[in-house]
VEXDREN-2710 file (C-alpha; in Angstrom, 1 decimal):
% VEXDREN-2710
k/r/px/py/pz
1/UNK/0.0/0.0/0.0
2/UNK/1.5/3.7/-0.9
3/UNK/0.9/6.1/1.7
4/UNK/2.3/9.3/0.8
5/UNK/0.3/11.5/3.7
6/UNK/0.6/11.4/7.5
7/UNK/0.1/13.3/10.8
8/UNK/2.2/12.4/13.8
9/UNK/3.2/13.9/17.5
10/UNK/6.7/14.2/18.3
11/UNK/7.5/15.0/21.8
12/UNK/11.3/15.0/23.0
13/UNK/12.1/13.9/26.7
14/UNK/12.0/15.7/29.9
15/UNK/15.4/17.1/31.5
16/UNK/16.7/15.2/34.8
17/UNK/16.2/16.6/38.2
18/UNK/19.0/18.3/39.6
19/UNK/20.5/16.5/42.8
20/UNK/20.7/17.5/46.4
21/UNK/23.1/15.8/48.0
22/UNK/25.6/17.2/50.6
23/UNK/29.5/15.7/50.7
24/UNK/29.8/13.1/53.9
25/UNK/33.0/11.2/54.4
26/UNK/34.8/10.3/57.4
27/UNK/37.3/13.3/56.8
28/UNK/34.7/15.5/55.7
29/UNK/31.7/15.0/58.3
30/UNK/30.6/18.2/56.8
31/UNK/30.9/18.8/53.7
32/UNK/29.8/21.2/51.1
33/UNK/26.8/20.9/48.8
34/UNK/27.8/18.3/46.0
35/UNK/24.4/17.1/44.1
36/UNK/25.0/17.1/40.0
37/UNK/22.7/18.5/37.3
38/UNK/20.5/16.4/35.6
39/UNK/20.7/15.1/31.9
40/UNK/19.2/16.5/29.0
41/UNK/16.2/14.8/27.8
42/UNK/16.5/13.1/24.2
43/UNK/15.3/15.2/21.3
44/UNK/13.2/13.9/18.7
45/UNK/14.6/14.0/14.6
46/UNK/13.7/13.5/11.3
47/UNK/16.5/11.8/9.5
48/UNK/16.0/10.9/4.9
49/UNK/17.0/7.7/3.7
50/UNK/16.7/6.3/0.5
51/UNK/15.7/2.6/2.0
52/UNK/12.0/3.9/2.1
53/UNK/9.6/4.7/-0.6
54/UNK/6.3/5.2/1.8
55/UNK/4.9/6.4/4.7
56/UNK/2.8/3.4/5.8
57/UNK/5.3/2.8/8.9
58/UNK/3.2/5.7/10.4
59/UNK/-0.4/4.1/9.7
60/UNK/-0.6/2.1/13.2
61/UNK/1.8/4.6/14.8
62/UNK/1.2/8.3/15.4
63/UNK/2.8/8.9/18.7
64/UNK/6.7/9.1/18.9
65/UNK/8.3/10.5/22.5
66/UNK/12.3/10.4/22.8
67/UNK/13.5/9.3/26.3
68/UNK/14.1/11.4/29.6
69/UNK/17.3/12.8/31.0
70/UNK/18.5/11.1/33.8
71/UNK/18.4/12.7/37.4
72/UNK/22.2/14.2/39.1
73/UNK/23.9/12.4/41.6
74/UNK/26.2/12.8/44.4
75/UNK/29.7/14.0/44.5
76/UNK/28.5/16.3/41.6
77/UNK/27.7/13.5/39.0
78/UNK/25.5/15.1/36.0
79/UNK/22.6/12.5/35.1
80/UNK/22.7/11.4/31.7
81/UNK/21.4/12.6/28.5
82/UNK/18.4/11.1/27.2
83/UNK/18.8/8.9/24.3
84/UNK/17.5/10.9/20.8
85/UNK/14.9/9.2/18.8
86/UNK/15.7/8.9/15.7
87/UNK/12.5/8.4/13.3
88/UNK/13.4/7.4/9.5
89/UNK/11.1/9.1/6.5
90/UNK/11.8/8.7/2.7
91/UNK/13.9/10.7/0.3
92/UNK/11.4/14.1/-0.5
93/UNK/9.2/14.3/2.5
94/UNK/8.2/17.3/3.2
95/UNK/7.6/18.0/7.2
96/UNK/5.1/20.7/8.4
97/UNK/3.7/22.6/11.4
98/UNK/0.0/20.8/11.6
99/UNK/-2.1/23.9/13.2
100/UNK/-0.5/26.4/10.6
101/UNK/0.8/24.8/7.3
102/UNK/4.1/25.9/8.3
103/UNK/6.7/23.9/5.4
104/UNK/9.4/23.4/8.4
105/UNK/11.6/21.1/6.4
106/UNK/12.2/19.4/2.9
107/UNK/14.2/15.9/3.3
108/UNK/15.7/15.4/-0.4
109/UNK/19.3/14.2/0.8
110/UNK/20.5/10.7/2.3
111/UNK/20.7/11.1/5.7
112/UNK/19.8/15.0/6.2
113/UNK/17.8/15.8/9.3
114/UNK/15.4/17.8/10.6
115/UNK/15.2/18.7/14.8
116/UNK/11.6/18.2/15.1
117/UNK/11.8/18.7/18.8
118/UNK/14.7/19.8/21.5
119/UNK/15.2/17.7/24.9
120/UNK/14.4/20.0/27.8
121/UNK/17.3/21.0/30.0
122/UNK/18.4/19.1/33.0
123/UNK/17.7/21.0/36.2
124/UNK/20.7/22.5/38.1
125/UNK/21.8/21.0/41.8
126/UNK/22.1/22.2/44.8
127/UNK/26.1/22.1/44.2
128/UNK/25.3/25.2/41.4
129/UNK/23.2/27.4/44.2
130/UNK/26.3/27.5/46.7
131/UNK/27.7/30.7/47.6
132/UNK/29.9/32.4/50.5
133/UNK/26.4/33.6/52.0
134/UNK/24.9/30.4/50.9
135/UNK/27.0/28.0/51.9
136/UNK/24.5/25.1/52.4
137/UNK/21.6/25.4/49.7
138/UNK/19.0/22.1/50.3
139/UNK/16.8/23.2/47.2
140/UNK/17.7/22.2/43.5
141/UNK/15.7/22.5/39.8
142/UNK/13.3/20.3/38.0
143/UNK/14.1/19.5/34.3
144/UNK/12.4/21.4/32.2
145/UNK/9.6/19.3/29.9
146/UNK/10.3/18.2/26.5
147/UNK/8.9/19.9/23.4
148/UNK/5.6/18.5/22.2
149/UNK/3.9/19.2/18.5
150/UNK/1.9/17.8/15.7
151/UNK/3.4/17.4/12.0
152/UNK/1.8/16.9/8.7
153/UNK/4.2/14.7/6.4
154/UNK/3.9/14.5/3.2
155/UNK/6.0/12.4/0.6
156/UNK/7.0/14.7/-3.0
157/UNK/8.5/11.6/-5.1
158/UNK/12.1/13.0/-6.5
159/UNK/12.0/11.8/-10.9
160/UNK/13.5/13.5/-13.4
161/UNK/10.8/13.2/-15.4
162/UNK/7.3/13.2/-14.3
163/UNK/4.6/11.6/-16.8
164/UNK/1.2/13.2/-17.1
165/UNK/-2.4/13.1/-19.1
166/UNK/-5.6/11.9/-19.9
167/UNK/-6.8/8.4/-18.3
168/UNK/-5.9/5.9/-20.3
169/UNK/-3.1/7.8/-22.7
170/UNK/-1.0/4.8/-22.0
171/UNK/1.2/6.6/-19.5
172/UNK/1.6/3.3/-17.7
173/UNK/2.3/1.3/-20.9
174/UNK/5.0/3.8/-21.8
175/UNK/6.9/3.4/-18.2
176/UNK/6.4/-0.6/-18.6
177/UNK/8.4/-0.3/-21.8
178/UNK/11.2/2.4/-20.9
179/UNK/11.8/0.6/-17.9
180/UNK/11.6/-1.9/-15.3
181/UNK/8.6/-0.7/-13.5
182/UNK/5.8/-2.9/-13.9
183/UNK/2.4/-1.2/-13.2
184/UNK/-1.2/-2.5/-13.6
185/UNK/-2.2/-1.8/-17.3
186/UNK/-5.8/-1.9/-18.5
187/UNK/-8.1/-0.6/-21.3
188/UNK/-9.9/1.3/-18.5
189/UNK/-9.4/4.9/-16.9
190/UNK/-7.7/4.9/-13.8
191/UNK/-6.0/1.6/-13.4
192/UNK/-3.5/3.7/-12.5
193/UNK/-4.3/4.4/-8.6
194/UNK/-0.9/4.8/-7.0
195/UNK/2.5/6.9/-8.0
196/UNK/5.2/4.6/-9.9
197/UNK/9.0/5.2/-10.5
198/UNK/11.4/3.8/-13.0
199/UNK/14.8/4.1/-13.9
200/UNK/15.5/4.3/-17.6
201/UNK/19.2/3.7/-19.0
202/UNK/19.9/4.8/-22.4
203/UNK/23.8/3.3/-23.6
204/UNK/26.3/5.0/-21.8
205/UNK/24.1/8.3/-21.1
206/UNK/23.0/9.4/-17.4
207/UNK/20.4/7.4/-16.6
208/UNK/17.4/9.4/-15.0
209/UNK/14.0/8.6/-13.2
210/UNK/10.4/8.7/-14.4
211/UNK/7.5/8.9/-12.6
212/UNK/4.1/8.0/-13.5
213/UNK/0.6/9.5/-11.5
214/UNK/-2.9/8.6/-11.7
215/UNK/-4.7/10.2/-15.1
216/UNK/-5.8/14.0/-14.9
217/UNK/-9.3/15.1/-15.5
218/UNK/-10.7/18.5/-15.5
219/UNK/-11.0/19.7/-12.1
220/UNK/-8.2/17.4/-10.5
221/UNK/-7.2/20.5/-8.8
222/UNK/-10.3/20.9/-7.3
223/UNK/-10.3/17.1/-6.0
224/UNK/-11.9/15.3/-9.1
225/UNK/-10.3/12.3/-9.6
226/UNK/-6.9/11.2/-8.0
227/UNK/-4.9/14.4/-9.7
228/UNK/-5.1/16.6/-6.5
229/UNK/-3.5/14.1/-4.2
230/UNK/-0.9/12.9/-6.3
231/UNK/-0.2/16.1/-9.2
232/UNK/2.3/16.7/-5.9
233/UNK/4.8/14.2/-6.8
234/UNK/5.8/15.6/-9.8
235/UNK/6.4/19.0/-8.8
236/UNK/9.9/17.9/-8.1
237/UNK/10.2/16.9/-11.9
238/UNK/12.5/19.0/-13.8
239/UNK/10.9/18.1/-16.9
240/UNK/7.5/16.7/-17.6
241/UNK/6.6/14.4/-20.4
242/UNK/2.9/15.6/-21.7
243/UNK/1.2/12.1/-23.0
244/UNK/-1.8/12.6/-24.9
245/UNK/-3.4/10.1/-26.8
246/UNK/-3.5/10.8/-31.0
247/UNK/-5.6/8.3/-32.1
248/UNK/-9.0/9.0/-31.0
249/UNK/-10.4/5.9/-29.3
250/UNK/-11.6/7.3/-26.7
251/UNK/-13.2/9.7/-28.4
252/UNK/-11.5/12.4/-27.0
253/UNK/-9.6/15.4/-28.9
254/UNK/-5.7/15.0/-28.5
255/UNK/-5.0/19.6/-28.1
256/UNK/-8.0/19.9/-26.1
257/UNK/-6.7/17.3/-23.8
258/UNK/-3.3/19.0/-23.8
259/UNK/-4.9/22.3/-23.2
260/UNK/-7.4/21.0/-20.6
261/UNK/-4.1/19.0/-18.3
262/UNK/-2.3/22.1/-18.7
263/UNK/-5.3/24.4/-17.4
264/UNK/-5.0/21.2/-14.0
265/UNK/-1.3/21.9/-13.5
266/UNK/-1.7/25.9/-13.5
267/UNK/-4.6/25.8/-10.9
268/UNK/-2.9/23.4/-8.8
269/UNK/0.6/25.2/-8.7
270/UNK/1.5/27.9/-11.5
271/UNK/5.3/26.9/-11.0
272/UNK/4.7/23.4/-12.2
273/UNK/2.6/25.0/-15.5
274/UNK/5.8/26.8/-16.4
275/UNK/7.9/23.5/-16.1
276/UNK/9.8/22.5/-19.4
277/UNK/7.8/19.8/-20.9
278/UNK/8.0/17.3/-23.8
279/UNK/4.6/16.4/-25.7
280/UNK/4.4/12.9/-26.9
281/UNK/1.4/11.6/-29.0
282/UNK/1.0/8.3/-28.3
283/UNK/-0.8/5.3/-29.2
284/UNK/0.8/6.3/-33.0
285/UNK/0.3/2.7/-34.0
286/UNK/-3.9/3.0/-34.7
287/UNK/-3.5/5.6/-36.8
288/UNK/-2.0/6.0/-40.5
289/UNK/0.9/8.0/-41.4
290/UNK/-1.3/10.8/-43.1
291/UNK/-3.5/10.4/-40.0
292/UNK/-0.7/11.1/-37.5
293/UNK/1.2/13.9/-39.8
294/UNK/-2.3/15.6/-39.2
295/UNK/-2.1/15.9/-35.6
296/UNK/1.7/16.4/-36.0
297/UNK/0.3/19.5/-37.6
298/UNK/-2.4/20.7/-35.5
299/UNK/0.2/21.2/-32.9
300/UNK/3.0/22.5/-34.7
301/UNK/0.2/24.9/-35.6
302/UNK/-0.1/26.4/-32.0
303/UNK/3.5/26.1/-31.6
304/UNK/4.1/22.9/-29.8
305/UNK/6.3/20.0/-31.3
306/UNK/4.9/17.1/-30.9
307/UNK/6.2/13.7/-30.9
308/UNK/4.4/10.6/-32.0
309/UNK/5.0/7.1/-30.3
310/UNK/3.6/4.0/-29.8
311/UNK/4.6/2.6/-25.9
312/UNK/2.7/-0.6/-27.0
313/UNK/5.2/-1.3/-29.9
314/UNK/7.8/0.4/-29.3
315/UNK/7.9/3.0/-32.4
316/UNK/9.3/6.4/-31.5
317/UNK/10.0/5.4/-27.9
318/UNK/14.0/5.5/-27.7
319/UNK/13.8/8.8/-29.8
320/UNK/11.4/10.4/-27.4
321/UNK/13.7/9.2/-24.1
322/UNK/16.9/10.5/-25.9
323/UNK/15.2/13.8/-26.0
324/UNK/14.6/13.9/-22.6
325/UNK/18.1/12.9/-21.6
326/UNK/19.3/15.5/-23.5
327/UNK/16.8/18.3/-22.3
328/UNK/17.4/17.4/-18.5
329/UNK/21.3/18.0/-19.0
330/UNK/20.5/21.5/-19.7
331/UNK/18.2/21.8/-16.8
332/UNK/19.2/22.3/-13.1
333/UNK/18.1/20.3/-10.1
334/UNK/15.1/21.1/-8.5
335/UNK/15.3/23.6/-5.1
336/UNK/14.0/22.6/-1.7
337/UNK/10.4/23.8/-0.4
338/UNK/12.8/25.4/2.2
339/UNK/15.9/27.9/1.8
340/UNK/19.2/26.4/3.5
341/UNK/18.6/26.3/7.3
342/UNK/20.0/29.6/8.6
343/UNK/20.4/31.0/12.6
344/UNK/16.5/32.8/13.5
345/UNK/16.2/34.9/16.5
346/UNK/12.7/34.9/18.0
347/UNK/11.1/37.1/20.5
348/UNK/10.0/34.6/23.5
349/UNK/6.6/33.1/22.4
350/UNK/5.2/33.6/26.4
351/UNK/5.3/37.2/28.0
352/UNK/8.6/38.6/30.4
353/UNK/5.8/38.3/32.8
354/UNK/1.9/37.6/33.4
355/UNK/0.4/38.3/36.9
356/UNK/-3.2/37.1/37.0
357/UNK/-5.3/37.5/40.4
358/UNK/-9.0/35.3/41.6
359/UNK/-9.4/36.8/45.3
360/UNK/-6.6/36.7/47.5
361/UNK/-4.9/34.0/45.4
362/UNK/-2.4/35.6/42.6
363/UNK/-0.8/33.2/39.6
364/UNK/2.3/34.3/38.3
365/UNK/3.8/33.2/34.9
366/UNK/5.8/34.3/31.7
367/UNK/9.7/34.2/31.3
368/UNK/11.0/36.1/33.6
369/UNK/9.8/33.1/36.7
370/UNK/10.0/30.3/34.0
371/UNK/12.9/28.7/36.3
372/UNK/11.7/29.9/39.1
373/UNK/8.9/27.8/39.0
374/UNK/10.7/24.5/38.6
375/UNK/12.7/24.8/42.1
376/UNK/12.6/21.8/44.5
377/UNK/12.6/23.3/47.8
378/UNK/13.4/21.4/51.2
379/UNK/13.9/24.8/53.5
380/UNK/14.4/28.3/54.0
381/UNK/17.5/28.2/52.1
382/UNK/15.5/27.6/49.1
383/UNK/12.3/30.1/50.2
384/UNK/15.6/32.8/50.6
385/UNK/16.2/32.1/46.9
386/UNK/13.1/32.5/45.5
387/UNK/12.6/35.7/47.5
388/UNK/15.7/37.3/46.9
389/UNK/15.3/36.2/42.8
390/UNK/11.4/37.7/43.2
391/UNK/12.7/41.0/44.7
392/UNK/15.1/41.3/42.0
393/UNK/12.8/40.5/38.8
394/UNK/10.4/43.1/40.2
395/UNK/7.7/40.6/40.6
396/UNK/7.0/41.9/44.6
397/UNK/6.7/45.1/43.7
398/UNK/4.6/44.7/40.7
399/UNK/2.3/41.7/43.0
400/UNK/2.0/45.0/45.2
401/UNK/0.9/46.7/43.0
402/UNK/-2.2/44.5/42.0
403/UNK/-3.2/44.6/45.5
404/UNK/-0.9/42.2/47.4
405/UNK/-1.1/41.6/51.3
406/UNK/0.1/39.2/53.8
407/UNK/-1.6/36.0/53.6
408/UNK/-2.2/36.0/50.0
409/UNK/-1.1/32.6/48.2
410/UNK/1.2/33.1/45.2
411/UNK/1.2/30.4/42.6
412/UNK/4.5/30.0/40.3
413/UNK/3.6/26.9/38.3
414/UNK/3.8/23.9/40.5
415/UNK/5.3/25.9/43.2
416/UNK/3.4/27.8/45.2
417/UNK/3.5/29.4/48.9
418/UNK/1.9/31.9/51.6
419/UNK/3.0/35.6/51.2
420/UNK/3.9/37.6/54.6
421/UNK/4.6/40.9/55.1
422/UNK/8.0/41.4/56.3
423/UNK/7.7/43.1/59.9
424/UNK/11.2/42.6/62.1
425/UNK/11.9/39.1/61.5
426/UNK/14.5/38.5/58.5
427/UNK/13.6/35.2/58.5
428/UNK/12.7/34.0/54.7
429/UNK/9.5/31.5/56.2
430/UNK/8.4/34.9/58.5
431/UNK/7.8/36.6/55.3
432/UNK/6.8/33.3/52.6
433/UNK/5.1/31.3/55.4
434/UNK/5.3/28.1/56.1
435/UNK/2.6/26.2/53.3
436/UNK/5.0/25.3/50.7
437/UNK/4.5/22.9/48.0
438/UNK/7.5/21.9/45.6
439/UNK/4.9/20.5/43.0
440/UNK/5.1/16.8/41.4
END
């Protein structure tokens, strides 16, 4: 089964804890603050490789989560990293943001990668906290959670040369006989229900890749048919071969069809309208020479040089693939949906800070406490931290100002404690309180 579309949730692991843990050994009863930071949690990519041709590893999977950083230790030993996950997409798959469309990456290479989401940071120990003042901190950091997001893939075949037409032109015929590929051929519209590559190999040319999608109709850009869900895997085609069938059996007119697919490929992108393309009139072999010099005419009348063939018998076919070989050597690669990945600089997606208040209870979020919030506390060493670190953010004075008093309750995330007014004690629990929760 070809699945060329698929939505999954990526979510990288959580940072380690940061350890306390205070130095004891027979020479050192009393030793200084020693816990280690915590590991990074595992990030989540997005690596090409040529091995896959589908996206149908993601049909009974949708959720993907790297693993989580190992907590610190003792004697300052740093937890370890979380393992990344590692999750492998074909050649052209092109990755976006789910909730706005957002083309975040473009996979065309072996083995390039896309960081679909960071590992949080480990949290800090109780070792980083120590100063002269502070000589005996007994309050550490939480790791910061992992990144969490929906993407859309979507799989853009890479060919050369991308085949298109009327149902039943013989487009599939035509890639049987220039190449290995084998697709289901019968005298029927849209046997044709799935993209197909081949490889052609003319003597000792280049040899370059073909791809053939499900027949256009008029409105395939609007949905009719198959075109809309597969005219995508040809937009990476330098050069497009324009099959239309020349001898009438279906009782269809060989320019209007040409003029009708080409109408399909400017409504569904206008680049891919103005791609080089070769016209080839197949199915050459039901009609006469007089017959087919006619509609040799008719086009060379409107300006377009047509070519016919017959796929079924082979008449005109190596001609028509020489000419391609030779019109993709003067034509350059395809670009990336994306420019080269460059350094961006964003504005922080919260506010500095957020101060919401429901009665006597305030909630306090936004960049500036983002940290803040994610201390483990065990005593007053840590409540003198968080204080002193409030006091000098400005988030007191601006509590103050939206009507703090003692015995208000202050929420910071998980963390949350009892506000007093300091009075003559310079104790940090006089003026905090003593209800303190350090969250999960």
């Amino acid at each position: 089964m070809f699945i060329d579309e698929a939505k999954i949730y990526v979510e990288s692991g959580k940072g380690g804890d940061g350890a306390i843990s205070f130095h004891r050994t027979r020479r050192h009863p009393k030793g200084g603050p020693d816990g280690g930071d915590g590991g990074r949690g595992g990030a989540v990519l997005l690596r090409a490789t040529a091995t896959l041709n589908t996206l149908q590893q993601f049909k009974h999977r949708v959720h993907f989560r790297a693993e989580d950083g190992a907590a610190g230790g003792p004697n300052r030993q740093t937890g370890r990293d979380g393992r990344p996950l590692i999750i492998d997409v074909p050649l052209g798959t092109v990755i976006k943001d789910a909730e706005t469309a957002e083309v975040l990456a473009d996979l065309v290479t072996e083995g390039e990668e896309f960081l679909a989401a960071r590992g949080g940071e480990g949290g800090r120990g109780n070792a980083y906290f120590a100063t002269p003042t502070r000589q005996a901190p007994r309050f550490s950091e939480r790791g910061a959670p992992g990144e969490g997001r929906w993407l859309k893939l979507e799989l853009q075949l890479l060919a050369d040369v991308g085949i298109v037409g009327y149902p039943n032109a013989g487009k599939s015929t035509l890639i049987s006989a220039a190449s290995a590929a084998r697709p289901k051929i019968a005298p029927y519209p849209f046997t044709t229900l799935e993209p197909c590559l081949g490889v052609v190999q003319l003597d000792e040319r280049a040899p370059f890749t073909l791809v053939d999608i499900p027949g256009l109709i008029e409105g395939a850009h609007a949905g009719r048919g198959l075109g809309d869900r597969f005219l995508r895997h040809v937009e990476r085609s330098r050069l497009l071969l324009h099959l239309v069938d020349i001898s009438g059996s279906e009782g269809r007119d060989p320019l209007e069809d040409y003029h009708k697919v080409n109408e399909e490929l400017r409504a569904f992108s206008p680049t891919l309208a103005e791609r080089p393309q070769v016209v080839a009139g197949n199915k050459a072999d039901l009609l006469s020479a007089e017959g087919v010099r006619e509609v040799v005419e008719r086009f060379a009348a409107q300006g377009i040089e047509m070519h016919p063939v017959s796929a079924l018998t082979g008449q005109g076919l190596r001609e028509l693939l020489q000419l391609c070989s030779e019109r993709l050597a003067e034509l350059k690669p395809c670009q990336p949906r994306v420019t080269p990945r460059r350094r961006v600089y964003r504005l922080p997606a919260e506010p500095e800070l957020l101060i919401s208040r429901d009665g006597d209870s305030f909630t306090v979020s936004g960049e500036q406490v983002r940290r803040l919030a994610r201390l483990i506390i065990k005593d007053w060493t840590g409540l003198d931290y968080l204080l002193e670190q409030l006091e000098r953010l400005g988030v007191i004075r601006e509590l103050r100002q939206h009507g703090l008093q003692g015995g208000a309750l202050i929420r910071l995330g998980d963390l949350e404690f009892t506000y007093k007014e300091r009075l003559t004690s310079e104790s940090p629990a006089d003026i905090l309180g003593t209800e303190t929760s350090t969250g999960r």
